[in-house]
VEXTORDREN-488519 format. One record per residue: x, y, z of N, C-alpha, C, O in turn. Coordinates in steps of 0.02 Angstrom, whole numbers, plus 50000, padded with zeros to 5 digits. Each point is the difference from the previous one (the first is absolute). Layout:
<recs>
XYZXYZXYZXYZ;...
</recs>
This chain:
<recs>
506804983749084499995001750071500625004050017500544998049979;499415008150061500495002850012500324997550066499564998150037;500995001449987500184999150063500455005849992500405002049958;499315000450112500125007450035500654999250051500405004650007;499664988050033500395001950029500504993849991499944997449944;500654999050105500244996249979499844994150056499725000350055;500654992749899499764994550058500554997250025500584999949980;499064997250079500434997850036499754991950036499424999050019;501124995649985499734996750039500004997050054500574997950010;499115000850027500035001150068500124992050018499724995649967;500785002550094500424995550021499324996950032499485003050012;500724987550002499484996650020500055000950077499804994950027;500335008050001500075001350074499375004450009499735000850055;500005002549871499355005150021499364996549965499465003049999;500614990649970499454997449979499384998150044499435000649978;500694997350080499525000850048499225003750001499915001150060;499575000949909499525002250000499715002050072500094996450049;499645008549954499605001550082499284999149991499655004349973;500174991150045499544994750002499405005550028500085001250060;499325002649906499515002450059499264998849980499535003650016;500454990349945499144997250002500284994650010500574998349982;498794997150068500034993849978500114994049989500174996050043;499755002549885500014996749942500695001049980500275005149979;499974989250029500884996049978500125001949945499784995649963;500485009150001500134999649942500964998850007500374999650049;499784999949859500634995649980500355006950027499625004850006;501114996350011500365005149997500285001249910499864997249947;500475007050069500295001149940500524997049992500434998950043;499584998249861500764997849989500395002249973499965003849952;500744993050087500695004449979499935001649922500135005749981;499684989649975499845004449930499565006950006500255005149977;499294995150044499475004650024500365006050013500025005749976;500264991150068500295007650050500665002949963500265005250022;500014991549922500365002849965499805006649957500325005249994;499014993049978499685003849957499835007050050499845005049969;500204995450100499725004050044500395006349978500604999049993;499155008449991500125004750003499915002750049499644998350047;500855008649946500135003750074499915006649985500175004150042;499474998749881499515004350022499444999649947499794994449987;499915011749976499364999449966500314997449939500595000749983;498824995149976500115001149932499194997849981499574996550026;500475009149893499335000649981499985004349943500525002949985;499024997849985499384997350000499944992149972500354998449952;499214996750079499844994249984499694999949946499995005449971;499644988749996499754997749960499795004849926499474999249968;501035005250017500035006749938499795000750043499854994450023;499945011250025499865004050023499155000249987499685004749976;500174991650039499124997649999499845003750057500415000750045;498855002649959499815002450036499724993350065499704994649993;500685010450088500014991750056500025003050046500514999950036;498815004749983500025005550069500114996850047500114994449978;499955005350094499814997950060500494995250010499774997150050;500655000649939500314993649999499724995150073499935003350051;499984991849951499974994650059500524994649998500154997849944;500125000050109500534996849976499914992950058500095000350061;499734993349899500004991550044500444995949949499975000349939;500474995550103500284994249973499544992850038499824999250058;500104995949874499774994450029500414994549950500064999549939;500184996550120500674997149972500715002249971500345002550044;499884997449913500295004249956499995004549958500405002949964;498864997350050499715005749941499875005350043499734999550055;500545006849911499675007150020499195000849967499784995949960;499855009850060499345001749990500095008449979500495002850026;499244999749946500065006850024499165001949991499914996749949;499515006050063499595001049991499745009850022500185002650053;499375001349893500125005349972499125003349998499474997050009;500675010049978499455003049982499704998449937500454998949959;499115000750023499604998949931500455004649953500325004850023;499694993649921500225005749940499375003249971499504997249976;500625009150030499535005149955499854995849933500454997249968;498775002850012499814999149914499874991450009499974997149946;499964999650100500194992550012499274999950040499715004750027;500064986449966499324999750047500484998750078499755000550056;500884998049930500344993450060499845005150061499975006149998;499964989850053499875002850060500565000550034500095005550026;500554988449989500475000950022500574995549956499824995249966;500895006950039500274997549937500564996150051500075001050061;500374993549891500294996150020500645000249986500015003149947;500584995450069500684998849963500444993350045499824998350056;500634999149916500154994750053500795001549959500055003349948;500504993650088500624999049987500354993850025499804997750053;500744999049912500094992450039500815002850050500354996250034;499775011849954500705001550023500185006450033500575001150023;498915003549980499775006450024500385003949938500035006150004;500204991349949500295004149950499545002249948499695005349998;500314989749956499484998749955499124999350010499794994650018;499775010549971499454999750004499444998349947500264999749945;499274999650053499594999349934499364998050024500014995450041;499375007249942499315001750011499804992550010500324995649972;499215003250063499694994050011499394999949944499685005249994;500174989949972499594997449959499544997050015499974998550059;499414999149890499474995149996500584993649949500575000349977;498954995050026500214994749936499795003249939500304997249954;499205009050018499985000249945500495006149981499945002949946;500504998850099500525005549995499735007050022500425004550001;498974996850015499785007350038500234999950064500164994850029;499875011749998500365001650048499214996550069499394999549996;501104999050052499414996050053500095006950056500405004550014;498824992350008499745006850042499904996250051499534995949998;500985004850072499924996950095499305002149999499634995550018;500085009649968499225000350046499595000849928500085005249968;499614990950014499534999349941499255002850034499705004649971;500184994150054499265001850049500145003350072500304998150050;499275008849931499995002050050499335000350055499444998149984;500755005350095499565000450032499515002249988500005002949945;499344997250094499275004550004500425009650015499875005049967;500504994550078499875006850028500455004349941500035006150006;500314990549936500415004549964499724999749944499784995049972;500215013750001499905003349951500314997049923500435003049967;499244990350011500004998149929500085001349947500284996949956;499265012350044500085002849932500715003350005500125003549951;500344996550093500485002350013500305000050054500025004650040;500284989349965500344996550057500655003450032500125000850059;500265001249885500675003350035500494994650058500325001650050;499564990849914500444996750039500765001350035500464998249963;499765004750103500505000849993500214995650039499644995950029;501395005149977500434999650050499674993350040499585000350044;500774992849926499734993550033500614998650043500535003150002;499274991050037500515000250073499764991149987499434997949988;501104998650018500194991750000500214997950081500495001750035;498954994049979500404995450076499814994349999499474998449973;501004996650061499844993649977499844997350078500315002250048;499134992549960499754998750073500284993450013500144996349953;499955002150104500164994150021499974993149942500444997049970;498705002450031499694994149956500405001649954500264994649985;500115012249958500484998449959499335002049934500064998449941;499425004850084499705003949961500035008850001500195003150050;499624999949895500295007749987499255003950040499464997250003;500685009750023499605003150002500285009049966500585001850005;499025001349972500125005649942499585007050029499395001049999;501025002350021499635006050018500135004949912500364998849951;499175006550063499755003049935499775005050029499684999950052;500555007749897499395003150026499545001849928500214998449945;499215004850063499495001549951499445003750018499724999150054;499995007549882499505003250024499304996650018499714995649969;500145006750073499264997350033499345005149962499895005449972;499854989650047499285000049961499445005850043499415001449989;501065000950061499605004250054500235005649955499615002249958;501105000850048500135005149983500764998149949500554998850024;499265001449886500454998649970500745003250022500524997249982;499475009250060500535005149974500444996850036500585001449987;499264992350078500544998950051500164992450009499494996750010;500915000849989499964991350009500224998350079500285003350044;499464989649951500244997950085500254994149964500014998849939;500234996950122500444994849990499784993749978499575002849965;500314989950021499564998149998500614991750001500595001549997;499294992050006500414993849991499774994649979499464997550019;500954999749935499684993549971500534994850005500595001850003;499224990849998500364994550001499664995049945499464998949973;501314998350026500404993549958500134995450013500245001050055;499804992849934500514994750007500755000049963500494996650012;499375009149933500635001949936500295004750016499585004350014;500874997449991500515005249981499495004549961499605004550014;500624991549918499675006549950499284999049979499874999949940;499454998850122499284999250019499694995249944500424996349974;499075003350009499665008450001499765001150076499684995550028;500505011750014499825000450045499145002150025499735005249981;499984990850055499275001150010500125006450061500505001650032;498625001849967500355006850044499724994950070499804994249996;500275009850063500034997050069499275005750009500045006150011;499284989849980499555005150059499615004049944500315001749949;499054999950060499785007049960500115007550010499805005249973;500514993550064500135008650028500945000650023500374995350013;499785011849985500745000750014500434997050056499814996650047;500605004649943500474997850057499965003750051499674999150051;500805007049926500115007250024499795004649943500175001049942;499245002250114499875006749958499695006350034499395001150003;501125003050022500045005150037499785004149942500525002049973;498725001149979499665003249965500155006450026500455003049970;499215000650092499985005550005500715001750019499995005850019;500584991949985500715001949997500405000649949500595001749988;498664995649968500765000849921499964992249983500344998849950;499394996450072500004992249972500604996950017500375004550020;499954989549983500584997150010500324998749920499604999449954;501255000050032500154996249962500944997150019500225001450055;500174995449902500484996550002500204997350076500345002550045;499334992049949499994994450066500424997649971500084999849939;500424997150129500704995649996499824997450064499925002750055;500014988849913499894997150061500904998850050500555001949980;499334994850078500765002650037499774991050034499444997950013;501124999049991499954997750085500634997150032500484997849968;499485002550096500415000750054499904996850057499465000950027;500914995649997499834997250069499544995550008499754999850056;500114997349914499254997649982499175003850013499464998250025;500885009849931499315003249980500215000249945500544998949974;498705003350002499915002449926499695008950017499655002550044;500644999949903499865008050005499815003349933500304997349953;499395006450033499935003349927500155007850001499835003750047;500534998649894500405008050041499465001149946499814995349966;499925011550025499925003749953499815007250004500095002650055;499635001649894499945004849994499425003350004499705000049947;499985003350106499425006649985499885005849961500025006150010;499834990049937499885005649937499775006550000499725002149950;500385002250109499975006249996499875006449944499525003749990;501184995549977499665002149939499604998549942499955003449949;499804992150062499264999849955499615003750016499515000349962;500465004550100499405005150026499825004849961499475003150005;501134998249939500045002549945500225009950035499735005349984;500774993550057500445008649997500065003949960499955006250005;500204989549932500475003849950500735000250007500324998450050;499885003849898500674999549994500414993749985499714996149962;500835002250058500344995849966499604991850019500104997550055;499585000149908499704992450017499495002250062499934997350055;499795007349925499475003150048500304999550064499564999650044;501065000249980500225001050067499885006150037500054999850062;499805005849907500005006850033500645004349992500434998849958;499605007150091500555002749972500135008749947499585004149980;501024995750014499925007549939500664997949968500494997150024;499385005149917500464999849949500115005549944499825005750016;500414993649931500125006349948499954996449942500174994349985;499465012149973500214995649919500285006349960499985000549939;500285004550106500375004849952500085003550041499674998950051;500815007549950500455006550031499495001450044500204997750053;499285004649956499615003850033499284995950015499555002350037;500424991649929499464996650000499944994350057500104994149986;499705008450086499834993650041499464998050031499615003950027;500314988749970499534994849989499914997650066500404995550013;499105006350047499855001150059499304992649980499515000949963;500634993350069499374996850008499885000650088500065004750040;499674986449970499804999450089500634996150017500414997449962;499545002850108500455000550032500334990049991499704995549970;500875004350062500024993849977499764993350039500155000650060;499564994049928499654996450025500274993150017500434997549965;499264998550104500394995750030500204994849956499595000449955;500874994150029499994996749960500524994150049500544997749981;499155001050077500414996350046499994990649981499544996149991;501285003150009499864991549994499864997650058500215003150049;499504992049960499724997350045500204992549999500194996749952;499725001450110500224993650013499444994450031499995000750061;499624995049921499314996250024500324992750004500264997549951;499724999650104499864993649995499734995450004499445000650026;500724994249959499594995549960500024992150047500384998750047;499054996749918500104993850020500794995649952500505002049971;499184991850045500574994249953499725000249928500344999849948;498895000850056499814999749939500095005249944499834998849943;500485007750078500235004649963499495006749994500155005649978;499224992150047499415004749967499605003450059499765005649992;500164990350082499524999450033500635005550041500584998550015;498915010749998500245002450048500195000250070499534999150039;500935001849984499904998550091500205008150031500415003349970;499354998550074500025007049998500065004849982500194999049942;499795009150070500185006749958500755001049990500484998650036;499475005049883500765000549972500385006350035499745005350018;500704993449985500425006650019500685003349947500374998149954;499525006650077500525005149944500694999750026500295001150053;499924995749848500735000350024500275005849960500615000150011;499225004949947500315005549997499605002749936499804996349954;500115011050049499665006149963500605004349969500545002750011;498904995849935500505007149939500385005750053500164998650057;499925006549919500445004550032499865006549974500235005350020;499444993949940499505007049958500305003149947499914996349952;500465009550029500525000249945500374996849972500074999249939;500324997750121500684996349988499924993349952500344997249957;498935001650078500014993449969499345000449939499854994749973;499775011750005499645002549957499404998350028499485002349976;500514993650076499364999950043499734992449981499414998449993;501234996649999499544996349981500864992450027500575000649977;499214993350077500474995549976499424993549982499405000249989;501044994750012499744994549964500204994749994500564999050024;499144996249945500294994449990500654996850049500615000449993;498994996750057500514997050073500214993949987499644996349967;500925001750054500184991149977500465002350073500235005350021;499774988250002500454999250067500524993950010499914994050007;500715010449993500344990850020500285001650046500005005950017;500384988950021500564999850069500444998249985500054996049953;500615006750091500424998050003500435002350064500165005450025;499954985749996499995000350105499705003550031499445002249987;500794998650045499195005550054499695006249947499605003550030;500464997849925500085007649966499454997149942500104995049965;499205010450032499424999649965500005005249945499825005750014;500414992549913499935006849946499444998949977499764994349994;499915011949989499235001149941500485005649973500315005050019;499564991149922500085002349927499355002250010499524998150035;500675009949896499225001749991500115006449934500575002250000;498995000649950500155003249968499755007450047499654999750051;500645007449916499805006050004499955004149923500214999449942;499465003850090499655006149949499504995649946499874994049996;499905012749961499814997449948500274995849940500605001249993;499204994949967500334995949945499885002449940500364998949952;499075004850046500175003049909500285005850020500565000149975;499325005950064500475006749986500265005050066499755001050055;500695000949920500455005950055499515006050040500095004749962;499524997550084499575005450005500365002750042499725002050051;501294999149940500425004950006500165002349925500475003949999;499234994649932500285002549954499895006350000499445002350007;501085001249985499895007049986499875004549934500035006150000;499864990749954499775003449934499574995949970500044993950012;499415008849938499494995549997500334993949953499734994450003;500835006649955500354995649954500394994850057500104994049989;500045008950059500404992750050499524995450030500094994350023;499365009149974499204996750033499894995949944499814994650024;500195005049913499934995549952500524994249996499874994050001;500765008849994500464991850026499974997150057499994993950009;500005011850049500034992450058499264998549998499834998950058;499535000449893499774996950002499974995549996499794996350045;500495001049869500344994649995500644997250024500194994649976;500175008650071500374995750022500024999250089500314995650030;499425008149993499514997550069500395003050055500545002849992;499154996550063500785004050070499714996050059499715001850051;500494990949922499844993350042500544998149994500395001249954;499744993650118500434998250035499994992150036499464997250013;501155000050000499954993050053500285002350064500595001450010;498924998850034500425003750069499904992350050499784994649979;500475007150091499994996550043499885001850052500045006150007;499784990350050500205003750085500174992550014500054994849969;500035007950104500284993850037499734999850090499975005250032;499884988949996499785001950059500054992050031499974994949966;500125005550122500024994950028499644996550005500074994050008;499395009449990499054997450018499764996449923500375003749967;499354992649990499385000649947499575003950005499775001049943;499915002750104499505005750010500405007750008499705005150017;500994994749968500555005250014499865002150100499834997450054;500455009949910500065006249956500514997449967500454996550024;499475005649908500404999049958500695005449971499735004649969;500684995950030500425006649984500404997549921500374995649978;499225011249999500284999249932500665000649993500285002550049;500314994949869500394999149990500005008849984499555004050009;501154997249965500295007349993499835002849910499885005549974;500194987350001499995000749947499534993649974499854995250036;499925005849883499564994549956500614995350002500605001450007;499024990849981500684995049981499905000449922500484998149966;498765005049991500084997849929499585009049998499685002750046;500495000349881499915007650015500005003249936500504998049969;499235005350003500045002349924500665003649991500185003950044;500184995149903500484999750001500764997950028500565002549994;499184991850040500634997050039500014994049911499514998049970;500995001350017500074994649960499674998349946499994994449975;499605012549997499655002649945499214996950004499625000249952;500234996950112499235000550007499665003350026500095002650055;499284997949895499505003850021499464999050036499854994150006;499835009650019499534998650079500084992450016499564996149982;500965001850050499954991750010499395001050064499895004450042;499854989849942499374999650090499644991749991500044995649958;499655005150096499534994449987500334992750027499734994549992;500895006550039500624995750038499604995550019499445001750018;500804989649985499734997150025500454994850031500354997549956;499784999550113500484995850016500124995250027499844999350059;500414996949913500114991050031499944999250065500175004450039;499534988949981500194998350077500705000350023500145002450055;500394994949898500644998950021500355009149993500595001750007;498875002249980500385007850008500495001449942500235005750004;499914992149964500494999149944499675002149943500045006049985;499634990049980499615001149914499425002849991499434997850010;500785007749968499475007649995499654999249920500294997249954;499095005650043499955002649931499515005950007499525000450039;500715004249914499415005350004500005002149944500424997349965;499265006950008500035004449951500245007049952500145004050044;499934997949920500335007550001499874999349902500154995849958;499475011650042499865003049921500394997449961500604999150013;499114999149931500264995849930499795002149940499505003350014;500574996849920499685002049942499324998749996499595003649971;500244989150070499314998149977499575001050067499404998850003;500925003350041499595000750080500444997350055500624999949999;498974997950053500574998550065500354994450004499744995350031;500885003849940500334992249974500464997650063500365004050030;499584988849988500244997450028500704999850011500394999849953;499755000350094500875000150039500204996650071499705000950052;500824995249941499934997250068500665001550035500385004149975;499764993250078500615001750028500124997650056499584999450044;501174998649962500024996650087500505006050053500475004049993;499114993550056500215007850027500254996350083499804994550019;500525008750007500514997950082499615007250048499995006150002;499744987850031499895002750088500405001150034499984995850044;500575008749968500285000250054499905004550079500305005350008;499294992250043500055003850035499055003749993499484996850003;500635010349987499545004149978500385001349931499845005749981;500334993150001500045002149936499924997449932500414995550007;499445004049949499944994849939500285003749934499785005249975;500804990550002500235002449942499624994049940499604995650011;500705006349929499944997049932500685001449942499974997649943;
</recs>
């Protein structure tokens, strides 16, 4: 494991946790919080492929839960840690890797599920509910959201219902739900898959690009890809009115595409984390040979905004808090973040695919360092 940055540990005057489900859980202990780092380190487990990161503690144990790995039947993959340091894949008893959603719904596409980007919340009763997204059986090319529940941590999770959660189809389908709650609501942020409409260009976002001196690559224009904010009952699943928009790509800047929302607080002040651009490649490369590396190494990002409201307007930060090439990672994205606002994990390119990294990061204000 590399550690990227250095540690530090933080005095018991900040052990305190900010309490925002619920369900009583233990705070952290002064051993615990020793181990606490104060910025990234990664890649986890060799650098195993661990897209999407999700991130629940129950008890003393961390959770982290992930996109399926390419070449694998698993639908969604597992990792747990007893220290936020040390990670290692969750198992069966006969030593194969265990799969949270073994069975899936009626409305998703079987011969090719495309399990992604799972989301962990724990309900009152002190049972789990699991948002997911996956292609539908209407139209493979696009997935909507879909949720299943546990009495376990690590399930097996049954799905909730024969049909989706959220699935805005003719917008592009829904995906990476992060459930939220606050005040005593429950909220689910996520994303309008826009570019699945299929534009072209970088992650079919739309757009123009180059793959050499004189050679440019004109697709459609770029398409909405707004996170959205829906809420919810106690039970985690059951909708209660229309979602509203808490903020849209930006078209170039952001390659036409953000993503993946996680929300925490801190005192009056509401951050969504969220990724931008595309994750496999640059569609600013300017020669067709630079179009081949930042393929593999991506021109994805961990950004933020900040706003008084949970429904904003939200005003983005100036800069990414995690960024290709800040600290020698590549496309980090896929951010996901604690209730207590503190213990992050997301992802960023590895030898074997998108390897796990976590990190504790300080709210101050509008601003959030690591």
């Amino acid at each position: 494991m590399v550690q990227i940055g250095s540690l530090l540990a933080l005095s018991a005057s900040l052990i305190q946790l900010c309490i925002s489900a619920p369900v009583t859980r233990p705070e952290v202990t002064l051993v615990e919080h020793s181990l606490i780092k104060r910025s990234e380190t990664g890649p986890e487990m060799g650098g195993a492929n661990f897209p999407d990161p999700s991130i629940i503690q129950v008890g003393s144990t961390w959770y982290a839960f992930a996109t399926r790995t390419l070449g694998t039947s698993l639908h969604i993959q597992i990792a747990s840690s007893p220290d936020f340091v040390t990670w290692s894949i969750v198992k069966n008893s006969d030593g194969s890797q265990k799969d949270a959603l073994p069975g899936l719904p009626a409305w998703v596409d079987t011969s090719s599920p495309n399990t992604w980007a799972p989301d962990l919340i724990q309900l009152t009763d002190g049972s789990f509910v699991m948002y997911f997204s996956a292609a539908t059986t209407s139209d493979p090319s696009k997935h909507c959201i879909g949720a299943a529940s546990s009495s376990s941590i690590t399930g097996p999770f049954t799905p909730i219902g024969s049909s989706a959660l959220i699935c805005p189809l003719s917008q592009g389908g829904a995906i990476d739900a992060s459930g939220y709650y606050d005040n005593g609501k429950r909220y689910i942020a996520y994303k309008v898959d826009g570019n699945s409409m299929g534009a072209g260009g970088a992650c079919n976002s739309g757009g123009t690009f180059s793959i050499g001196q004189a050679d440019i690559v004109k697709v459609g224009p770029y398409q909405p890809t707004p996170i959205m904010l829906q809420s919810v009952a106690n039970d985690g699943h059951t909708l209660q009115g229309s979602p509203t928009t808490m903020l849209n790509n930006n078209g170039a800047s952001d390659q036409g595409i953000v993503e993946a929302p996680s929300i925490a607080k801190s005192g009056s002040t509401y951050v969504l984390f969220f990724s931008s651009g595309c994750f496999t490649y640059d569609i600013h490369a300017r020669t067709y040979e630079s179009l081949l590396i930042s393929r593999r190494t991506g021109n994805y990002n961990v950004n933020y905004a900040t706003s008084s409201s949970i429904t904003g307007g939200y005003t983005r930060a100036a800069a990414p808090l995690f960024d290709t090439g800040i600290d020698g990672l590549s496309a980090p994205g896929g951010a996901d973040i604690f209730r207590d606002g503190k213990h992050m994990l997301f992802h960023a390119n590895s030898g074997n695919g998108r390897a796990l990294y976590e990190a504790v990061v300080t709210i101050s204000g509008t601003k959030v360092t690591a």
